[in-house]
C-alpha positions in Angstrom: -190.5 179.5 -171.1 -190.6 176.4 -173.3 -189.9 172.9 -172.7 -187.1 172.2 -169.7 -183.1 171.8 -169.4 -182.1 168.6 -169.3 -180.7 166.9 -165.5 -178.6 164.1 -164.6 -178.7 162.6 -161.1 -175.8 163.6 -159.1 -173.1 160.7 -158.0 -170.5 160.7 -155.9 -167.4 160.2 -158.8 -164.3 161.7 -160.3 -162.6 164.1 -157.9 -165.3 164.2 -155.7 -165.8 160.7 -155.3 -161.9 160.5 -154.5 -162.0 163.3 -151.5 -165.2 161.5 -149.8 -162.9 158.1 -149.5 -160.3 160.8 -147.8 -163.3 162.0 -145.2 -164.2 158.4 -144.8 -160.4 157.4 -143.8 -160.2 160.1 -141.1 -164.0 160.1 -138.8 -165.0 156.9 -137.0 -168.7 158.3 -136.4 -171.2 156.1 -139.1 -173.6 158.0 -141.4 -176.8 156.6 -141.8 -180.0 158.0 -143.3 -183.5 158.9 -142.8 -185.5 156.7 -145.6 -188.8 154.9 -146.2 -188.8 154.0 -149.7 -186.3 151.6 -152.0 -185.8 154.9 -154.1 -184.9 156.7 -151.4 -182.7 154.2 -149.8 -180.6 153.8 -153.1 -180.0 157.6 -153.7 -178.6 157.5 -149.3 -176.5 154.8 -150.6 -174.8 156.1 -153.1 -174.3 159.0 -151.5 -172.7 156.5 -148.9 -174.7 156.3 -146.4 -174.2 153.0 -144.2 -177.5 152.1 -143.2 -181.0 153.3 -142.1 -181.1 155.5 -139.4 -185.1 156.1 -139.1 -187.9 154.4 -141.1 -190.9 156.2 -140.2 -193.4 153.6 -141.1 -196.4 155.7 -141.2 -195.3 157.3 -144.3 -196.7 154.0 -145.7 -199.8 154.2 -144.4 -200.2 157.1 -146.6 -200.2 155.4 -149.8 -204.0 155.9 -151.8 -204.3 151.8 -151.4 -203.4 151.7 -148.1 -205.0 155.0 -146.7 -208.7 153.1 -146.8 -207.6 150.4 -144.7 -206.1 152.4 -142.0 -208.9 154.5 -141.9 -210.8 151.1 -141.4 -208.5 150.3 -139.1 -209.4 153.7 -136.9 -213.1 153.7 -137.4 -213.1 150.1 -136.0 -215.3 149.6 -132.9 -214.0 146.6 -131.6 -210.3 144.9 -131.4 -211.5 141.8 -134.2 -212.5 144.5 -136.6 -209.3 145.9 -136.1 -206.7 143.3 -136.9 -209.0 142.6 -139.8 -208.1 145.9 -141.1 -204.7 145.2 -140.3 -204.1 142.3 -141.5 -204.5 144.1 -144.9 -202.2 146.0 -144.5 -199.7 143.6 -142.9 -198.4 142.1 -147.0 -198.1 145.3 -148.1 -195.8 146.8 -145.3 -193.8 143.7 -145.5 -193.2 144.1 -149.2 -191.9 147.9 -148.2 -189.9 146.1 -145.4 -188.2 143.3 -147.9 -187.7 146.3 -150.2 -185.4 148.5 -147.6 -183.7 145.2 -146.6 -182.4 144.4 -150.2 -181.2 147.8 -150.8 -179.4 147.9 -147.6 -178.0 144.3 -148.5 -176.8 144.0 -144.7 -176.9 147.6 -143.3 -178.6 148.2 -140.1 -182.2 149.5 -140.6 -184.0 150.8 -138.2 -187.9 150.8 -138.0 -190.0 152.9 -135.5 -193.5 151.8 -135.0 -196.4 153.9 -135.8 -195.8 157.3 -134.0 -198.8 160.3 -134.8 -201.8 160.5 -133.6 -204.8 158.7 -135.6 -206.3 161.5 -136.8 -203.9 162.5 -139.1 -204.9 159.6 -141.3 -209.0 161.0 -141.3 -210.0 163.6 -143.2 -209.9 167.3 -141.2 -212.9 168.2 -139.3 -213.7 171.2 -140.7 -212.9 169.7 -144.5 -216.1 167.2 -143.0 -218.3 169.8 -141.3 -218.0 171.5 -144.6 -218.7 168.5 -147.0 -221.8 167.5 -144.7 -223.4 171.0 -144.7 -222.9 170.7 -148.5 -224.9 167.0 -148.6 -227.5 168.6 -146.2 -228.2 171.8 -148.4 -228.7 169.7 -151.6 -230.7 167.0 -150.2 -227.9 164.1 -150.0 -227.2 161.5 -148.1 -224.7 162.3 -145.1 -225.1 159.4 -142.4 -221.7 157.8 -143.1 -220.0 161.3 -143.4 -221.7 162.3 -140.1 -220.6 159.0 -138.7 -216.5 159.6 -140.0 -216.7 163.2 -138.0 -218.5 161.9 -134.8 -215.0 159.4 -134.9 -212.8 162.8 -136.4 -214.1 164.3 -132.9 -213.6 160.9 -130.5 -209.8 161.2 -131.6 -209.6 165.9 -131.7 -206.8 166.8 -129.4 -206.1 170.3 -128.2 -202.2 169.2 -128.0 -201.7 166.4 -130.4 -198.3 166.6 -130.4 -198.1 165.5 -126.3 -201.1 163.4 -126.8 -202.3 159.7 -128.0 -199.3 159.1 -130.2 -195.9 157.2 -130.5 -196.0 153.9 -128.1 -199.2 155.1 -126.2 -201.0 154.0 -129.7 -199.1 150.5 -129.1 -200.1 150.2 -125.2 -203.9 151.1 -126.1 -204.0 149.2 -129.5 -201.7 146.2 -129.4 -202.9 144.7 -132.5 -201.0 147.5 -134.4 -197.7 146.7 -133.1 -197.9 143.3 -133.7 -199.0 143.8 -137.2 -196.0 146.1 -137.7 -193.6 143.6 -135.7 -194.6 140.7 -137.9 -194.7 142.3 -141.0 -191.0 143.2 -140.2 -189.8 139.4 -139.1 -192.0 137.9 -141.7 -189.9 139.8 -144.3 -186.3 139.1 -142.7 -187.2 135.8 -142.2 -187.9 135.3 -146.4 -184.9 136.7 -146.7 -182.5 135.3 -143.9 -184.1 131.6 -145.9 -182.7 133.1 -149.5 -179.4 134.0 -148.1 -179.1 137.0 -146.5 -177.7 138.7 -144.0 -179.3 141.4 -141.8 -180.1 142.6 -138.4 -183.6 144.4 -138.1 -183.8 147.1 -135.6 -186.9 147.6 -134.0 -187.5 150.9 -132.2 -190.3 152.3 -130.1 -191.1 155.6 -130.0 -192.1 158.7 -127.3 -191.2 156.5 -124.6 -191.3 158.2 -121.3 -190.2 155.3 -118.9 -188.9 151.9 -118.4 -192.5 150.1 -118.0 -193.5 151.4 -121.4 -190.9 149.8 -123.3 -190.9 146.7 -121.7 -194.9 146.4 -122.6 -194.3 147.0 -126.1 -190.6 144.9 -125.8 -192.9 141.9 -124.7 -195.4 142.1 -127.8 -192.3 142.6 -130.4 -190.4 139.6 -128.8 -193.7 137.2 -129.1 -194.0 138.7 -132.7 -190.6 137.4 -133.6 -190.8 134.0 -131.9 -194.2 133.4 -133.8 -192.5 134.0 -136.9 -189.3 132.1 -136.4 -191.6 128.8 -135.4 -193.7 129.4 -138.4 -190.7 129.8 -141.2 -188.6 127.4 -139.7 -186.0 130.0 -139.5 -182.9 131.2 -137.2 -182.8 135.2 -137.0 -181.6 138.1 -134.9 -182.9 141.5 -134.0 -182.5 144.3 -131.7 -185.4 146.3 -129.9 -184.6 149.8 -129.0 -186.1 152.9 -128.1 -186.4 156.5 -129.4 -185.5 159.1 -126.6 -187.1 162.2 -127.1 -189.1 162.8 -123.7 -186.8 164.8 -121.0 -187.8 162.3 -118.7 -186.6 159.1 -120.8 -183.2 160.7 -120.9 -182.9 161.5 -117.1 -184.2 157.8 -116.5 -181.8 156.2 -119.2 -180.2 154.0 -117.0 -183.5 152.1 -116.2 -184.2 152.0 -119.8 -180.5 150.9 -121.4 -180.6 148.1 -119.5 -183.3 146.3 -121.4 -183.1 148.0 -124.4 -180.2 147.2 -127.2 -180.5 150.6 -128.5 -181.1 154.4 -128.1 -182.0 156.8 -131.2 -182.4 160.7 -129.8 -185.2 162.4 -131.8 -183.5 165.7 -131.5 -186.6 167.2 -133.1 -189.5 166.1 -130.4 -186.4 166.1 -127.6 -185.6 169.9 -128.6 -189.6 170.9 -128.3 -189.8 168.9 -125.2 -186.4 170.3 -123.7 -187.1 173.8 -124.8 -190.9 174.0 -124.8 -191.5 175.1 -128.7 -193.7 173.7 -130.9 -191.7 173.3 -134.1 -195.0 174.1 -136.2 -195.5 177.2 -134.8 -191.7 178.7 -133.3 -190.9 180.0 -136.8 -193.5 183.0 -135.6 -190.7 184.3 -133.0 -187.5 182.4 -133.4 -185.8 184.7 -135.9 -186.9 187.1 -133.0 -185.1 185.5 -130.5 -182.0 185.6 -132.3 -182.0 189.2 -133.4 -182.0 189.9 -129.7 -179.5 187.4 -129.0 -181.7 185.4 -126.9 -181.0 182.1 -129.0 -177.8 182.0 -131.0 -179.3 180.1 -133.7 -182.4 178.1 -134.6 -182.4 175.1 -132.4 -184.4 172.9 -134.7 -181.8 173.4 -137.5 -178.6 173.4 -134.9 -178.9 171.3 -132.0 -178.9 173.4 -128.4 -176.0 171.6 -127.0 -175.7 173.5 -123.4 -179.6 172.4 -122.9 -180.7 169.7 -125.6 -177.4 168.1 -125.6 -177.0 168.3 -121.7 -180.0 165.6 -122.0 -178.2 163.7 -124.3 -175.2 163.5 -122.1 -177.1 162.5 -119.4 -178.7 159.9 -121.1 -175.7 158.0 -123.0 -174.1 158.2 -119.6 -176.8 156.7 -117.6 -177.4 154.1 -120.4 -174.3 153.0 -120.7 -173.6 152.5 -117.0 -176.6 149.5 -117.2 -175.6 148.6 -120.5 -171.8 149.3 -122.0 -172.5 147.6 -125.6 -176.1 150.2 -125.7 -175.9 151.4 -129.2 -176.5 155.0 -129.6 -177.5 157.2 -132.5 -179.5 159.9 -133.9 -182.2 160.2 -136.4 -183.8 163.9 -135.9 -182.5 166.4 -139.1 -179.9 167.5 -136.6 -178.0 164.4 -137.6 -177.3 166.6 -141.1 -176.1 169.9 -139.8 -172.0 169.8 -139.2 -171.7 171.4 -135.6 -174.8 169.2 -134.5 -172.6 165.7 -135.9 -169.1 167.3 -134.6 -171.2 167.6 -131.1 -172.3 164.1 -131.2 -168.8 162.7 -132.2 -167.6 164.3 -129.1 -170.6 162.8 -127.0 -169.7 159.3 -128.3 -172.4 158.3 -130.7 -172.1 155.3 -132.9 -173.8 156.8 -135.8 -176.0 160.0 -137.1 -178.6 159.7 -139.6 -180.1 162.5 -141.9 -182.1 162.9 -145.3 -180.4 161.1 -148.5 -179.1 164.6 -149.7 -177.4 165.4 -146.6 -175.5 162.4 -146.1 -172.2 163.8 -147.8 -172.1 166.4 -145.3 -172.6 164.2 -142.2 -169.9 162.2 -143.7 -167.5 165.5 -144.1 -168.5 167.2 -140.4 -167.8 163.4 -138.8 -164.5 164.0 -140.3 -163.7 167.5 -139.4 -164.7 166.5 -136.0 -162.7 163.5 -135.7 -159.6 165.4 -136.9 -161.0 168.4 -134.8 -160.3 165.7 -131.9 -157.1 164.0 -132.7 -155.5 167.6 -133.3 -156.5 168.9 -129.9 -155.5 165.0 -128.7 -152.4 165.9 -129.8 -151.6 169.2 -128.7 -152.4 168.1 -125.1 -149.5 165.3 -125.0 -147.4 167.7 -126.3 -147.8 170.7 -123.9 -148.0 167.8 -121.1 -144.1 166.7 -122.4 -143.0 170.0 -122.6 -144.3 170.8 -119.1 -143.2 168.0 -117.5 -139.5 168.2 -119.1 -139.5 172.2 -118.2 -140.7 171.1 -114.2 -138.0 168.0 -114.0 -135.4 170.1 -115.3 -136.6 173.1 -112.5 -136.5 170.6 -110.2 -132.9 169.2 -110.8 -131.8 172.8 -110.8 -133.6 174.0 -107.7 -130.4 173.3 -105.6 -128.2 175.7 -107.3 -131.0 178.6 -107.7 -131.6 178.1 -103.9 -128.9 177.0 -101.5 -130.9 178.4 -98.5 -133.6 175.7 -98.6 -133.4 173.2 -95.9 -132.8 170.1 -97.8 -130.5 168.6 -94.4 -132.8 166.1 -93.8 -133.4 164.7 -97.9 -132.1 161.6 -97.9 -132.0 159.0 -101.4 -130.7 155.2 -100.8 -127.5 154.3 -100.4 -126.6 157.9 -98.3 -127.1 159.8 -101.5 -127.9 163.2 -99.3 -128.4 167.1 -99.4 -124.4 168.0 -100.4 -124.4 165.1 -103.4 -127.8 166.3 -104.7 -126.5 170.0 -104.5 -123.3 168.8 -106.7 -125.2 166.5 -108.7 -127.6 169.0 -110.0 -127.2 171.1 -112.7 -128.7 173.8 -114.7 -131.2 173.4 -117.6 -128.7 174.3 -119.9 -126.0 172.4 -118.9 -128.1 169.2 -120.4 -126.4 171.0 -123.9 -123.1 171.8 -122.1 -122.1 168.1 -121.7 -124.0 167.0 -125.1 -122.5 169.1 -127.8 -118.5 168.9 -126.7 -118.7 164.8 -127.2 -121.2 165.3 -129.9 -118.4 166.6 -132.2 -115.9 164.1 -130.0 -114.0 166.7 -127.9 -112.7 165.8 -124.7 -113.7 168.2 -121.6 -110.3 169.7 -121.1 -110.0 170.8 -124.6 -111.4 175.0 -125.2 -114.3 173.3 -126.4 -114.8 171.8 -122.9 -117.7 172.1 -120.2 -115.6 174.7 -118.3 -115.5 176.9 -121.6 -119.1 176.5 -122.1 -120.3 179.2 -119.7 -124.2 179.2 -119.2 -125.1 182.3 -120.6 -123.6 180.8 -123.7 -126.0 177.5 -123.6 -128.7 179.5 -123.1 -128.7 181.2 -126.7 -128.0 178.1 -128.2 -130.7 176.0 -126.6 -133.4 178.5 -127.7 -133.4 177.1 -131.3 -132.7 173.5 -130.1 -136.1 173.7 -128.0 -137.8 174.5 -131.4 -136.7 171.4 -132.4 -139.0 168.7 -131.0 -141.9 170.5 -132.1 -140.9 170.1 -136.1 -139.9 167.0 -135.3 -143.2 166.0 -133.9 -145.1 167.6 -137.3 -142.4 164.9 -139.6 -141.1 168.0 -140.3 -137.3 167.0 -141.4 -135.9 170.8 -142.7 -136.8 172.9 -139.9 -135.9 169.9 -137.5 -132.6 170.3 -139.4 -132.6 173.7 -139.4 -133.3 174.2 -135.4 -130.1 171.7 -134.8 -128.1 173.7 -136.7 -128.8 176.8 -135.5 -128.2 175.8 -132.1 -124.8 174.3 -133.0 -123.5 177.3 -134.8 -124.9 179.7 -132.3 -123.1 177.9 -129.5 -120.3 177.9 -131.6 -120.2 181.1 -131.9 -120.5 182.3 -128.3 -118.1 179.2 -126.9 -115.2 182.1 -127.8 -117.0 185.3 -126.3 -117.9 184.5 -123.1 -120.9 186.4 -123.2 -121.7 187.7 -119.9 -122.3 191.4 -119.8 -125.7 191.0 -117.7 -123.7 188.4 -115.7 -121.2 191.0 -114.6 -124.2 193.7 -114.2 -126.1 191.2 -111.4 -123.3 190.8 -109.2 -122.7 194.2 -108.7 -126.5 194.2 -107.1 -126.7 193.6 -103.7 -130.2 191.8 -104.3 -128.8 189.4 -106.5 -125.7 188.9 -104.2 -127.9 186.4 -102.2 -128.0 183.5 -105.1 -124.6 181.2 -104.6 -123.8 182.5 -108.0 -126.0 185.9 -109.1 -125.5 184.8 -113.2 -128.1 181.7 -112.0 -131.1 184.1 -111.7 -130.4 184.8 -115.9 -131.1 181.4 -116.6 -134.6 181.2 -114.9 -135.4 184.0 -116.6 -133.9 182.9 -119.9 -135.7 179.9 -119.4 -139.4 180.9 -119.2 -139.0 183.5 -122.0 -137.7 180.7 -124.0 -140.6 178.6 -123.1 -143.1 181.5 -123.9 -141.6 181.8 -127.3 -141.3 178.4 -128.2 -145.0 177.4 -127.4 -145.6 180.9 -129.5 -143.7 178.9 -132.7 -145.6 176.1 -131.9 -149.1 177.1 -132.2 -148.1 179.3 -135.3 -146.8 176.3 -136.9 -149.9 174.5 -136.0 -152.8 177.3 -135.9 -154.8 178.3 -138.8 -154.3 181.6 -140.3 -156.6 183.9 -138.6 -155.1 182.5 -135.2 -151.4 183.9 -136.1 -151.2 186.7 -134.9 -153.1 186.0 -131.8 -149.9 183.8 -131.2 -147.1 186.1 -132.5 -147.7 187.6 -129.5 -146.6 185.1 -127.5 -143.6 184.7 -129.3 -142.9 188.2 -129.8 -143.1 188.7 -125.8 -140.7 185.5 -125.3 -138.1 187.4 -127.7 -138.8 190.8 -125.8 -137.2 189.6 -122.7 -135.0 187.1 -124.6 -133.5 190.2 -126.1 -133.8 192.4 -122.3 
């Protein structure tokens, strides 16, 4: 194959660019995204991302001209040949600090502090052991190679990834997170002094209590004071933590209230929680789900009933200490959609993912938040039409059951058991006294009460109950259309007198016992409509695989409708 096609960047425009204003309109959960370099940070923004979820400054430290110094930095045997290491380094991870600032031009960024273990920045032990035999065989020298692998073997762990990383590296060598903390202010503080406006977010990592943060809270705070005295300069900050320990979450309460923040790093929290090492779980995950042990992969999809039950805990034992905590998260969950429709529901402020992912953070935050306001919605409704159906039961009760012992109900005013009795009415009747002045006929008239038997109301009220819920969906036709089908139906049935299973109860003894045997239609009338109409509803409302599911309901309502 010869030569290569030619690509363009992709960019959020035309039509597209349209429909991801829509998705922004409808979710309230921020999209943020996972970034250390300027390049990276522009591609998340125009993509739309608002902000910088996770800076993961030791992907600076690998840089070829800043790899030596950091070894330096590691092989030093004493805390003044440290920080001279370090304070090499300290202009050049400002410069990538200014850098992320400017492109974010006022968006939240956060940092987290040096988090692996040293000895990923040495060369491997056995690449050493190797190169020394080599030296040996030919005659060479090999002292300082020697030296490099007696330090390679100081700083071997069997379990790095539960061993002398994240803030442990701060608590043992404090001189790195002061170089990292003033190599942060340093470069806010040029750039609060040329105009800007921004809000650094400083964030420790693998904490596993209260005491941990607050040592490496103390050293960040002295950082920033130092800084502001030196550049004669005003500037704010926050200092949060990463929770990704089971432990932090179940102790977030002591932890919110000193910290401004919390960032779950779903990706150490999920090999914590569950117990996998994400480097090596690929050998029997897929395993796990052909045997329907694991439903999917939880480093791709977040474990919600496990994982997530952490996460609850935490956000609401954090925000019990501290009700303005920020919360947010910065594992790759933050990109997958039922992950970000999980932590809308959990409350988050924002989610953060890789620059290419941010469009469909920004689409699942939307589904979710309509996900929400549709459900929202359908739960007020239900609530009105069971609490109309139960008040209008309850007015009715009286005339369904004469027999109870109401002697002793009593309102103000000597309002007692025989003018409740005669006061209350059936269901229907609400549409016996409504249409005849509707249309501005008088009660004596044909069209009167008297003529408007309840069997009669009850065939008319069955489209009229359809009515609220197109009304509710700004529906204006079938609103129009339910009215008048329950006027011309009642119309209809004023003249008949249609009363055929009427006539057919009172010749049954059992029924005999009602004060008037044609009541006992109406209850039953009245919960088939009820069945039917919340049938209609969730057809109207339900996507299509779910209508038939509901015909069901409606088809049952209209079964005994019709009986």
């Amino acid at each position: 194959i010869k030569g290569k096609v030619p690509t363009v960047e992709p960019k959020l425009e035309g039509e597209f660019g349209e429909f991801m204003k829509w998705v922004d309109g409808f979710r309230s959960l921020k999209v943020r995204t996972n970034a250390e370099t300027a390049r990276d940070a522009k591609v998340a923004i125009e993509f739309g991302a608002e902000g910088i979820g996770l800076c993961r400054t030791e992907h600076m430290f690998f840089e070829s001209d800043r790899l030596p110094y950091v070894q330096k930095m590691i092989l030093s045997n004493s805390v003044e040949a440290r920080k001279e290491a370090l304070a090499s380094l300290l202009p050049m991870q400002k410069k990538d600090f200014k850098d992320l600032f400017e492109v974010m031009d006022g968006f939240g960024v956060t940092i987290r502090l040096l988090d692996p273990p040293l000895h990923e920045f040495l060369p491997k032990r056995e690449d050493l052991m190797v190169e020394i035999a080599v030296k040996k065989a030919k005659g060479e020298d090999f002292a300082e190679r020697e030296k490099l692998l007696e330090r390679v073997e100081e700083l071997h762990e069997l379990n790095p990834m539960l061993g002398h990383r994240g803030c442990r590296l701060g608590i043992t060598y404090p001189e790195i997170t002061e170089m990292q903390s003033r190599a942060i202010f340093e470069a806010t503080a040029e750039l609060t002094k040329s105009g800007k406006k921004l809000i650094p977010e400083v964030m420790v990592p693998l904490v596993i209590n209260v005491k941990e943060f607050e040592h490496q809270k103390k050293i960040i705070d002295a950082a920033a004071k130092a800084v502001m005295a030196e550049q004669g300069v005003k500037f704010q900050y926050l200092v949060g933590t990463m929770i990704e320990i089971p432990r932090a979450a179940v102790t977030a309460d002591e932890i919110g209230a000193v910290a401004q923040f919390f960032s779950f790093g779903t990706n150490d929290l999920t090999q914590t929680g569950l117990g996998f090492s994400r480097d090596d779980a690929g050998k029997f995950i897929k395993v796990y789900m052909d045997n329907g042990i694991l439903e999917k992969d939880p480093f791709q999809t977040l474990d919600q009933t496990g994982v997530g039950k952490l996460m609850e805990i935490a956000v609401e034992k954090g925000r019990t200490t501290n009700p303005k905590l920020k919360l947010g998260i910065c594992g790759e969950h933050g990109g997958d959609p039922a992950s970000v429709e999980f932590c809308h529901r959990l409350g988050l402020d924002y989610v953060s993912c890789s620059p290419y992912r941010v469009p469909i953070a920004r689409l699942a935050a939307a589904h979710a938040a309509l996900k929400e306001k549709t459900a929202k919605k359908r739960m007020v409704n239900t609530a009105m039409f069971a609490g109309g159906a139960a008040f209008l039961l309850l007015l009715s009760a009286p005339q369904f059951f004469p027999s109870l012992e109401y002697k002793d109900f009593s309102w103000r005013g000597g309002f007692g058991y025989e003018d409740f009795v005669s006061w209350s009415f059936h269901p229907a009747e609400f549409m016996g006294f409504f249409m005849p002045h509707y249309f501005g006929l008088e009660g004596g008239t044909y069209w009167g009460y008297m003529t408007f038997n309840l069997t009669t109301y009850y065939f008319g009220i069955i489209p009229f109950l359809f009515m609220p819920f197109a009304f509710m969906k700004k529906d204006k036709r079938a609103t129009a259309v339910f009215l008048s089908v329950s006027a011309a139906i009642m119309l209809l049935f004023s003249f008949g007198g249609f009363t055929p299973l009427y006539k057919l109860l009172y010749n049954i003894p059992v029924f005999n016992q009602f004060r008037n045997p044609g009541r006992f239609i109406y209850v039953f009338t009245f919960f088939a409509v009820v069945l039917a109409a919340v049938g209609l509803d969730n057809i109207i409302r339900s996507e299509k695989e779910n209508t038939i599911k509901y015909l069901k309901y409606t088809a049952a309502g209209a079964g005994l409708l019709f009986i």
